[in-house]
C-alpha positions in Angstrom: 1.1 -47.6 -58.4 -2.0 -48.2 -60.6 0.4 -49.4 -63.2 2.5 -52.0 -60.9 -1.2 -53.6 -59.4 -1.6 -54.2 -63.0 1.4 -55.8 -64.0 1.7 -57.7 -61.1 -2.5 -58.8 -61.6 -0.9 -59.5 -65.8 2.0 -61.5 -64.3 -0.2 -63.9 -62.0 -2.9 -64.7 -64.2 -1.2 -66.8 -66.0 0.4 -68.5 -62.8 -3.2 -69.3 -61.6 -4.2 -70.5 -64.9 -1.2 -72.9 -65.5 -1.6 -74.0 -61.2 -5.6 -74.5 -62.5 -4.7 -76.5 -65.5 -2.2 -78.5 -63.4 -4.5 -79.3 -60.8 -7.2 -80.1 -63.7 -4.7 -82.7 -65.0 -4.4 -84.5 -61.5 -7.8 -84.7 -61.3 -8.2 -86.2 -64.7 -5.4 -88.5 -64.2 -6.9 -90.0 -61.1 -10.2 -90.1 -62.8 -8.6 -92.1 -65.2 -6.8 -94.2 -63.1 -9.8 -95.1 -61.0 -11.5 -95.8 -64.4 -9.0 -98.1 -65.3 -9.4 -100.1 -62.0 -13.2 -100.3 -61.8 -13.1 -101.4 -65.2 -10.8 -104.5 -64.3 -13.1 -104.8 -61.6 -16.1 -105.2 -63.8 -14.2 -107.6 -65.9 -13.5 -110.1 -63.2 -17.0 -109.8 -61.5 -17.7 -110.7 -65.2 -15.4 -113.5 -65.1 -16.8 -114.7 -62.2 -20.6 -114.7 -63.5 -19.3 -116.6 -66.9 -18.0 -119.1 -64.1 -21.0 -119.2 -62.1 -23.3 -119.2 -64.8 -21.5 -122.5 -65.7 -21.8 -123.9 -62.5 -25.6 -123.7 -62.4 -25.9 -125.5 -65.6 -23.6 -128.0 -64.4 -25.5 -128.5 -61.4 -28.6 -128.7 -62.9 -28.0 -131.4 -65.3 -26.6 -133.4 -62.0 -30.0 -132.6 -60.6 -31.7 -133.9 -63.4 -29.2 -136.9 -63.1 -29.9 -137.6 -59.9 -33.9 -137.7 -60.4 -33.6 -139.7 -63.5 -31.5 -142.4 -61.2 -34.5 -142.3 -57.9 -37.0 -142.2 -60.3 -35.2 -145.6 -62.1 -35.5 -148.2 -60.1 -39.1 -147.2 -58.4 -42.7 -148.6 -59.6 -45.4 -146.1 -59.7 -46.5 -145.9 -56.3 -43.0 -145.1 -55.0 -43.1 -142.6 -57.9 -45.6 -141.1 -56.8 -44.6 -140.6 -52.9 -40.8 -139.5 -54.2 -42.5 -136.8 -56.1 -44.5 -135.7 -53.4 -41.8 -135.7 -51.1 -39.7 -133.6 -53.2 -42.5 -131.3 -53.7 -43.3 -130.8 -50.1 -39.4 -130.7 -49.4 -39.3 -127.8 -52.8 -42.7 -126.0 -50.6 -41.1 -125.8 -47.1 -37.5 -125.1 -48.4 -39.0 -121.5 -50.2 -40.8 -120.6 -47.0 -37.5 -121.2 -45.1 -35.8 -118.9 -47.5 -38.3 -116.2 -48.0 -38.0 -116.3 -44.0 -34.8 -115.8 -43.2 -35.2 -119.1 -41.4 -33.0 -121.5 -43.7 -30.3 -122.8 -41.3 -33.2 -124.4 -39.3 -34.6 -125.7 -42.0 -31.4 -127.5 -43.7 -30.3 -128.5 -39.7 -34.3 -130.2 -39.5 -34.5 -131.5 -42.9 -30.7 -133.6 -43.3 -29.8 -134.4 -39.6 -32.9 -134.4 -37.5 -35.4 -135.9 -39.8 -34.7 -139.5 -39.6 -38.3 -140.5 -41.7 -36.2 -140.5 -45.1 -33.5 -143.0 -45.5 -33.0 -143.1 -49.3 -30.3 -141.5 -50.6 -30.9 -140.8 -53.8 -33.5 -139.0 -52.3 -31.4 -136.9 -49.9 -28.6 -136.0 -52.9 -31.6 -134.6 -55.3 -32.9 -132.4 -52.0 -29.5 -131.1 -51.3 -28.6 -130.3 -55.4 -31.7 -128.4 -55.0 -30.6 -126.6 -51.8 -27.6 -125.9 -53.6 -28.4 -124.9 -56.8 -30.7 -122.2 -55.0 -27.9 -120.9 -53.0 -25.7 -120.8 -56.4 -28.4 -118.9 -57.7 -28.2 -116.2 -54.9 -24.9 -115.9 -55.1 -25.2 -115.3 -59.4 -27.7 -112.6 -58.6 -25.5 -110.9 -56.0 -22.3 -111.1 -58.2 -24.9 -109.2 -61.2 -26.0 -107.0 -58.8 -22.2 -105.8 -57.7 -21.4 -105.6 -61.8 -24.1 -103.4 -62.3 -23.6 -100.9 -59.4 -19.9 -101.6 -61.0 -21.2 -100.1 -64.4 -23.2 -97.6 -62.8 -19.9 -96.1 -61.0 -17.8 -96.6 -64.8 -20.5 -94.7 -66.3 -20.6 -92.0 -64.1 -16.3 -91.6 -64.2 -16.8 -91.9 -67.9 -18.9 -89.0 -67.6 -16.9 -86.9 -65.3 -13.7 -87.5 -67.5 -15.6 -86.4 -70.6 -16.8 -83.5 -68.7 -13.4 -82.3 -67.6 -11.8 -82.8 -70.9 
């Protein structure tokens, strides 16, 4: 009887070991799998900063564009009040953004305020308003790649560990 317990015990070992390494492989090959896909996941998110990135540099030189043509045509006076202007504009726009209060803000500043009628004016206030939002959305799409990374690293490390 002794004898049969251990034959039988001999017999299944190796049953369990080969249903152990099967199950093993599955998990690897899903590990891999969903290695594969966060890395094409990282590489558009990448994609997409390269593009963004671009963007921002575009946009800026149009800001710069823009001021260089308000600044143009004004005398040193009008200089002067376009400046502070912008810089009161630059002021109230980052406390609207710091709190939470920004669709107010941009409602107030291009349809309610009817004190500024240049336009030049108006198109270098809303590059800046836009530029900033570009920005938030660049730091967003960089903080998604590297909780992206984070998650690559840690499947890279859990596939080396089961190998």
């Amino acid at each position: 009887m002794i004898y049969k317990s251990i034959f039988l015990s001999a017999l299944l070992v190796p049953v369990v070991i080969a249903h152990s390494n099967a199950n093993i492989e599955i998990q690897r090959k899903k590990l891999q799998e969903e290695l594969f896909q966060k890395e094409l996941e990282l590489s558009k998110i990448g994609k997409e900063i390269d593009a963004q990135e671009k963007l921002l540099d575009i946009m800026w030189n149009d800001l710069l564009t823009a001021l260089s043509n308000t600044f143009e045509s004004l005398n040193e006076q009008e200089k002067k009040m376009v400046k502070e202007k912008l810089k009161s504009f630059e002021a109230r726009f980052e406390i609207a953004l710091s709190g939470a209060n920004l669709d107010n803000f941009l409602v107030n500043e291009f349809f309610n305020d009817t004190t500024s009628n240049n336009e030049q004016i108006e198109r270098v206030k809303s590059l800046m308003v836009r530029r900033v939002i570009e920005q938030e959305i660049l730091k967003h799409l960089v903080e998604n790649y590297e909780n992206n990374l984070q998650i690559v690293a840690e499947l890279h490390l859990a596939l080396t560990k089961s190998a």
